[in-house]
N, C-alpha and C positions, 0 to 999 in steps of 0.2 A: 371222578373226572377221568382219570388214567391220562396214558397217551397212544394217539392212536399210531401205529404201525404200518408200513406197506407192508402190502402182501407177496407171497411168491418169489419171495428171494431167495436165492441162493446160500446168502451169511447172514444170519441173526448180527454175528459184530464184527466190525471190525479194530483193530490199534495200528498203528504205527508205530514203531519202538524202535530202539537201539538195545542189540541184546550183547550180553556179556556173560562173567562167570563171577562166582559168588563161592570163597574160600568159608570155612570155618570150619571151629576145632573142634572135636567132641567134647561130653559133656561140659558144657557150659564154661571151660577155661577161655582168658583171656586169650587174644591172638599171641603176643608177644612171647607166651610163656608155654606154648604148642610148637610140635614138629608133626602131625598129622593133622589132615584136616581133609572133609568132603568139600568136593565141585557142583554145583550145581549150575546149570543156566539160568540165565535172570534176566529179568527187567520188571519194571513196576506194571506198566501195559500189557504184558502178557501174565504179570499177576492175577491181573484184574479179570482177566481173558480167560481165564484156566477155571472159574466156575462153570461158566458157560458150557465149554471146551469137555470137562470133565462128566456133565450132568446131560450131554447129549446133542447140545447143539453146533450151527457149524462156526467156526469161528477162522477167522484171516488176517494172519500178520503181516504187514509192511514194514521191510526193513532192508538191510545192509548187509555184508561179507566180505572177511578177506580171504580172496581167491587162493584155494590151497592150504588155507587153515588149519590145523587139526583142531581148532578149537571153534572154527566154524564149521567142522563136520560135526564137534560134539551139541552144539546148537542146534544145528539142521534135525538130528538123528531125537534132540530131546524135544523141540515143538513135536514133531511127530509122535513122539511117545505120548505126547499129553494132547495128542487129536484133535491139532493145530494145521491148517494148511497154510505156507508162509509164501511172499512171494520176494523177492530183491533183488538187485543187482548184483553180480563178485567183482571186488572192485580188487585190482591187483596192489598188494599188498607195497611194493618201492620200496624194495631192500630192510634192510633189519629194523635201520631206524624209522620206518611207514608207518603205514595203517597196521591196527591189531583192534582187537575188540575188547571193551573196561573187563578191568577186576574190580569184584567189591570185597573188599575186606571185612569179614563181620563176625565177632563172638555174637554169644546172645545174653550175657552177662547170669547173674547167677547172687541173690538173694540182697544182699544191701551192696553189690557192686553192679553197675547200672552196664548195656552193651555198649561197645560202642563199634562203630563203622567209620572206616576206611574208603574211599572210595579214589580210584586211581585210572584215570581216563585220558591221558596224557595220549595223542595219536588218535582217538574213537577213531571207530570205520563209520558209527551212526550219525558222525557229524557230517558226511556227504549227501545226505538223505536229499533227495532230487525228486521236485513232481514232475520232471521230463524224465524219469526213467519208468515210470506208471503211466498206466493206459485208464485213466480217470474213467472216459466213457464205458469204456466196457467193466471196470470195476463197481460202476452203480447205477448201470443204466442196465447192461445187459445181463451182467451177473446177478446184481442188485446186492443192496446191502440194509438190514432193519436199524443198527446205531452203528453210528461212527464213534469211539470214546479216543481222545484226546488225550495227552497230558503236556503240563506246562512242563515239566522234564523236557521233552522232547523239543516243546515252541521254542524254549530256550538255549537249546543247547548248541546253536550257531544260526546265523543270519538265515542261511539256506534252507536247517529244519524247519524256523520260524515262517520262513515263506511256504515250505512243505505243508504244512498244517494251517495253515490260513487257505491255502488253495483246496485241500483237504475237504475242509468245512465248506466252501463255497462250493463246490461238487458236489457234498450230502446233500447240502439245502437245495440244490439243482432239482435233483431227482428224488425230493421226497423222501428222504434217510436223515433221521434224528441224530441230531450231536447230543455227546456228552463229553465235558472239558471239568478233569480233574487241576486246579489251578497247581498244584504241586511248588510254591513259591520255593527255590532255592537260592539264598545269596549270594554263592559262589558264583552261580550262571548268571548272577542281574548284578554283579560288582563293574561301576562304568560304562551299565546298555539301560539303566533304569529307565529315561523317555523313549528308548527305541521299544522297550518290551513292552512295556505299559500301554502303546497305541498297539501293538500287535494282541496283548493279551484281551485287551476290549474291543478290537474287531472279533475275534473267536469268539468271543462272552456273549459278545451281540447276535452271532449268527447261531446260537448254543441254545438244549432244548432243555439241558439240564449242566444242573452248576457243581459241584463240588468243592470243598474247601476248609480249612481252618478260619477262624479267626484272622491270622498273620495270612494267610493266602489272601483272604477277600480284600484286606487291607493293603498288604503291599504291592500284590496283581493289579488290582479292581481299582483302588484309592477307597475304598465302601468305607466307612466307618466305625471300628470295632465295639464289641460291648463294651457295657461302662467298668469300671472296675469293681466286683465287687469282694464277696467273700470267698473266703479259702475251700470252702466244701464247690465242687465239681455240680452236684443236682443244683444249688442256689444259682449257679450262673448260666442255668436254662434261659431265663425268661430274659439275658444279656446276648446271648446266641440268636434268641430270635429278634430281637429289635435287630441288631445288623443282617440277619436274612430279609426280615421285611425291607430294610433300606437297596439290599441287592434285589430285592423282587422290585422296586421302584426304579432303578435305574436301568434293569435289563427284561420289560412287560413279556419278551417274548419266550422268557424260558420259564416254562411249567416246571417244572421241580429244581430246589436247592434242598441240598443236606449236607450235614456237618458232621464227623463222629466227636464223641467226649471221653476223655480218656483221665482218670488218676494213678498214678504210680504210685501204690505204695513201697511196692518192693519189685525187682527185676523179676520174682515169679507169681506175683498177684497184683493184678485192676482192679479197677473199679471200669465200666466198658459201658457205654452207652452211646445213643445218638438221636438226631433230630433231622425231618425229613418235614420240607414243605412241599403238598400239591395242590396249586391252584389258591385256594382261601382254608384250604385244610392242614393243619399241623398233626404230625406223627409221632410220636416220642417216644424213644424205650429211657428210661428213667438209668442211672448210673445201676449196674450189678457187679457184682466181685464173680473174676474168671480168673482162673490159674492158669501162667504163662509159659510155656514152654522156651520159645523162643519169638519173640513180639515182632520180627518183624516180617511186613506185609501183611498188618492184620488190619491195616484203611484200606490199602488198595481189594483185599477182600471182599471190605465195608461195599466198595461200589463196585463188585464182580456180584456180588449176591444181589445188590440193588437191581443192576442192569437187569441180571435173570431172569426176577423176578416180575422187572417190566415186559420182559421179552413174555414171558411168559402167560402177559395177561391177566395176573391176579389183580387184584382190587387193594389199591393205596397203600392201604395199614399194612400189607403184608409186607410192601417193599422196604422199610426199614428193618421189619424182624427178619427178614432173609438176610438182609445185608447185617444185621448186626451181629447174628448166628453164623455169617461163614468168615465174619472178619474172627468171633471168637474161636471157631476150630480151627483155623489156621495158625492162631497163635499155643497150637498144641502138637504143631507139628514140626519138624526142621526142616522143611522146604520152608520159601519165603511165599507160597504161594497157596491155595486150595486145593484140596484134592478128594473131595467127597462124593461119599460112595455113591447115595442116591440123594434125594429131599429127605426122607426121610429123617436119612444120619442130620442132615442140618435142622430140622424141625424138631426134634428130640431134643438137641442141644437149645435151643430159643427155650422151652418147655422145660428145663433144670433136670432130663430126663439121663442117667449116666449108668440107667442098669444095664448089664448085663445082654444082648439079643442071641437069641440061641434059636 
């Protein structure tokens, strides 16, 4: 079936994000019990984005700054590094107590001690996100764009973003550019907006070409109805996965592909990894595998940075789950939260259990 693509664009993809920084200690100590730690820049969206980005294609961030930053030069300076072009407003920052940009606090935990994350967003500069400060028409009419990907982070994350990204989507679908909407359900952003989100999240859903989700996403986003309950083993509760896809493919006809990843924890440095991809009346499965974890996180949003490629790319169905299952697992081999692989190749080896040696 695939999906079909405009041609002649300028950007394979585009995100909308709120970028920030992301602390963590070395080897694998808790935060609490650390006094060094690496910075990196972040967002789940340009997680996702940094396949693409990395393996060739053009990719374009929409976001925010605060004007004078140092820590929105080190943003600026690191999308470019990972051969992102960004575009946003500098919104001046209003004295000490303003706008800044989130820290994410995150070890990566370390064998029967599980990670955990911190997340400190008090001020975001990414909650002023404005579609009067984008030039919509020229972003995907003249420029042109092949997928717009989404995430409910973002819908969520004030009234504003939430209109951002509903207008967002009705621009793609204007001109011909495919959505993609990671439902990304988070509590904290839906504690007291749960009717306001809920009609916002099912207009995107509606105007969306592809779905992404958990269980607890399709459920608490969508209202969809999750699998039944069943046993403890992770492959047994495939064929619960897909009954609530199928009930999402019934409520929203117009989106050709939904997938889910599957994940068991046995221990903070080994999974069980797998996932499940619908296109059209065709199910795609990678069955649960054990991968070794470096540091797990950003290894979903991977999941649908390798998918998207994959579609950008034109390949035929099946491949688009093993691409995305393969860069969500090498990412969780790395300490960035994100992908960074070398060609296809490095990712097809890895789908393949291939770990020799290339010389």
């Amino acid at each position: 079936m695939g999906i079909e693509l405009r041609k002649d664009c300028t950007y394979s993809l585009l995100v909308p994000t709120s970028m920030g920084v992301r602390l963590t200690p070395p080897n694998g100590q808790p935060m609490h019990c650390s006094d060094t730690f690496t910075m990196q820049a972040t967002s789940a969206e340009t997680n996702v984005a940094s396949v693409s980005s990395y393996l060739g294609l053009r990719v374009k961030v929409l976001t925010t700054f605060v004007k004078d930053s140092p820590i929105a030069r080190f943003i600026k300076d690191d999308l470019a590094s990972r051969h992102m072009d960004y575009e946003g407003k500098d919104v001046e920052q209003g004295g000490p107590w303003g706008y800044r940009h989130q820290f994410n606090l995150a070890d990566s935990g370390c064998g029967s001690r599980g990670p955990r994350v911190h997340n400190d967003r008090a001020g975001e500069v990414g909650r002023t996100l404005n579609v009067k400060d984008f030039d919509l028409d020229r972003i995907f009419a003249r420029e042109g764009v092949q997928i717009l990907h989404l995430s409910g982070l973002i819908a969520a994350l004030s009234p504003q973003t939430g209109r951002f990204c509903l207008e967002l989507a009705r621009a793609a679908k204007k001109h011909g550019t495919r959505v993609s909407f990671d439902l990304n359900h988070r509590a904290s952003f839906w504690k007291g907006r749960q009717k306001e989100l809920r009609e916002l999240f099912l207009q995107i859903a509606e105007s969306s070409d592809i779905l992404v989700g958990n269980e607890e996403d399709f459920q608490l986003c969508l209202g969809i109805e999750g699998p039944e309950a069943g046993g403890r083993e992770l492959a047994a509760k495939i064929e619960g996965f897909k009954g609530m896809i199928g009930r999402a493919k019934q409520r929203f006809p117009a989106a050709a592909v939904f997938a889910t990843t599957l994940r068991e924890v046995i221990s903070a440095d080994r999974h069980l990894w797998g996932a499940i991809l619908a296109e059209g009346d065709r199910w795609h499965i990678v069955e649960p595998r054990e991968i070794e974890v470096l540091d797990r996180i950003g290894g979903g949003d991977a999941f649908v940075g390798g998918t998207l490629y994959a579609i950008l790319r034109g390949w035929e169905p099946e491949k688009w789950v093993q691409f995305g299952w393969a860069t969500g697992a090498l990412t969780t081999t790395l300490m960035t939260d994100y992908a960074q692989p070398a060609d296809e190749e490095q990712v097809w080896s890895i789908w393949e259990g291939n770990a020799r040696v290339r010389r």
